[in-house]
C-alpha atoms as one frame of an Amber mdcrd trajectory, in Angstrom:
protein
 -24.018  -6.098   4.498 -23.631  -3.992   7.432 -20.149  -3.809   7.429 -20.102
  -2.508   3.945 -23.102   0.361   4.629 -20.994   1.291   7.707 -18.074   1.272
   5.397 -19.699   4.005   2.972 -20.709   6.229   5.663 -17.167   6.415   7.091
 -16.033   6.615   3.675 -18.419   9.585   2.831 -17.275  11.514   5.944 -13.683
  10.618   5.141 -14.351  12.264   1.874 -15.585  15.564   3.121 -12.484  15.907
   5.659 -10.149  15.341   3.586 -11.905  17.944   0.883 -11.981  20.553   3.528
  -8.064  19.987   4.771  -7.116  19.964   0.986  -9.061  23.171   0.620  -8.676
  25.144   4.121  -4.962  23.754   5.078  -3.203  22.423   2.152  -4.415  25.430
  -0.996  -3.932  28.264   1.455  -0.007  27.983   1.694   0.270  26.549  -1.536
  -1.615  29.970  -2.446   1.029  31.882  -0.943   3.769  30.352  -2.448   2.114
  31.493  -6.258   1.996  34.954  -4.943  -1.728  34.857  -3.517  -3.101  32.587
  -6.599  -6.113  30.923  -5.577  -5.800  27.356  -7.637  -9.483  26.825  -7.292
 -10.310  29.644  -9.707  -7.951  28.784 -12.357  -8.952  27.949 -15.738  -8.172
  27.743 -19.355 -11.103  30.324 -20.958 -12.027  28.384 -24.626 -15.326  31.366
 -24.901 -15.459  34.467 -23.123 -18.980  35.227 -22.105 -20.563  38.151 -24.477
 -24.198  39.112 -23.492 -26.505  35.754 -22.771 -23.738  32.608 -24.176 -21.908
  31.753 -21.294 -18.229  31.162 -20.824 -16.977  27.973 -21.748 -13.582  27.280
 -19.555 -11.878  24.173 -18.643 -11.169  24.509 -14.549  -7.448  22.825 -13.876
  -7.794  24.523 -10.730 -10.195  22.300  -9.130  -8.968  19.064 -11.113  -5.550
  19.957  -8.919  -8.047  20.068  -5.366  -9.626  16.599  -6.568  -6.281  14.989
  -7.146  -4.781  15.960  -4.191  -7.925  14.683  -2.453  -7.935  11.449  -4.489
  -3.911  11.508  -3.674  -4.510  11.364   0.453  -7.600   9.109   0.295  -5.722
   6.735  -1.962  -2.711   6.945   0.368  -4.727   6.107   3.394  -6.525   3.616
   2.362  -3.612   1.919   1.326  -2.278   2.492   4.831  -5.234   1.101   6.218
  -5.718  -1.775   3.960  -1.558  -2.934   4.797  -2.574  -2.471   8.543  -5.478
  -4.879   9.083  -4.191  -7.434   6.368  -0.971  -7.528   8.847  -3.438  -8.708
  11.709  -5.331 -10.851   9.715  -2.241 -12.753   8.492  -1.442 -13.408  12.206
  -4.754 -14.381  13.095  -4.693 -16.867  10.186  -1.293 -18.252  11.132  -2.661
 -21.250  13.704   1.075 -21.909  14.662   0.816 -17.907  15.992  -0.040 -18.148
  19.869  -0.156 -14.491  19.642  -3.101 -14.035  18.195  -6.357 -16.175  19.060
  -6.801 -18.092  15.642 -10.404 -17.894  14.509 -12.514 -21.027  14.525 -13.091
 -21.917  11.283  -9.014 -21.807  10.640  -8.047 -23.895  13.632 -10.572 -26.392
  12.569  -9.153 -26.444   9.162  -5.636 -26.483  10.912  -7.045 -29.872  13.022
  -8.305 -31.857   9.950  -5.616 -30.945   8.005  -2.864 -32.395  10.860  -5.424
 -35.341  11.223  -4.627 -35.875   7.506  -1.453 -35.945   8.106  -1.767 -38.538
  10.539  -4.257 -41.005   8.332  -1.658 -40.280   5.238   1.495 -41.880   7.754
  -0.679 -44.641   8.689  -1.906 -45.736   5.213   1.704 -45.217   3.901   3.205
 -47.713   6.700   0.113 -50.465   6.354   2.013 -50.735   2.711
């Protein structure tokens, strides 16, 4: 339970780091390419606002900011997730000196060989 609150937190902060590269690194050059466009601001106007209705706009702007930050989040995650499930296969591997196999997994490793061993008896009693 732990693991997964410290999880969200981390996850949280991730969030707002990659929000502000996207927005302070990655838009500003990508501004300058679109001859000072900010993409931020862009939308498609559906209702201009006239006296007290207000303007009714869909903002593909900031759906562009969100993917890109769902696009590097996503990415590292993945990263991440390859990373530790590369370790964890070794550490499951009890043949893998390497690593220090975790308890539970060498035991299962041990009955399963002593298996072995009851199976080769029984099969040369018939």
């Amino acid at each position: 339970m732990i693991d997964l609150a410290v999880g969200i937190i981390i996850g949280t902060a991730f969030n707002k780091v990659v929000s502000t590269i996207v927005s302070a690194v990655i838009m500003p050059p990508l501004s300058l390419l679109t001859d000072d466009v900010n993409l931020s601001n862009k939308k498609w106007i559906l209702r201009e606002a006239v006296d007290s209705v207000e303007e009714v706009a869909i903002g593909y702007g900031e759906l562009i900011e969100s993917l890109l930050d769902f696009g590097i989040i996503a990415f590292t995650i993945f990263v991440m997730v390859k990373f530790i499930n590369r370790f964890k296969e070794k550490s499951e591997d009890p043949s893998n000196k390497e690593v220090e196999t975790p308890k539970n997994i060498a035991l299962l490793s041990s009955m399963e060989q002593l298996l072995r061993e009851q199976n080769a008896i029984l099969k040369n009693e018939k």
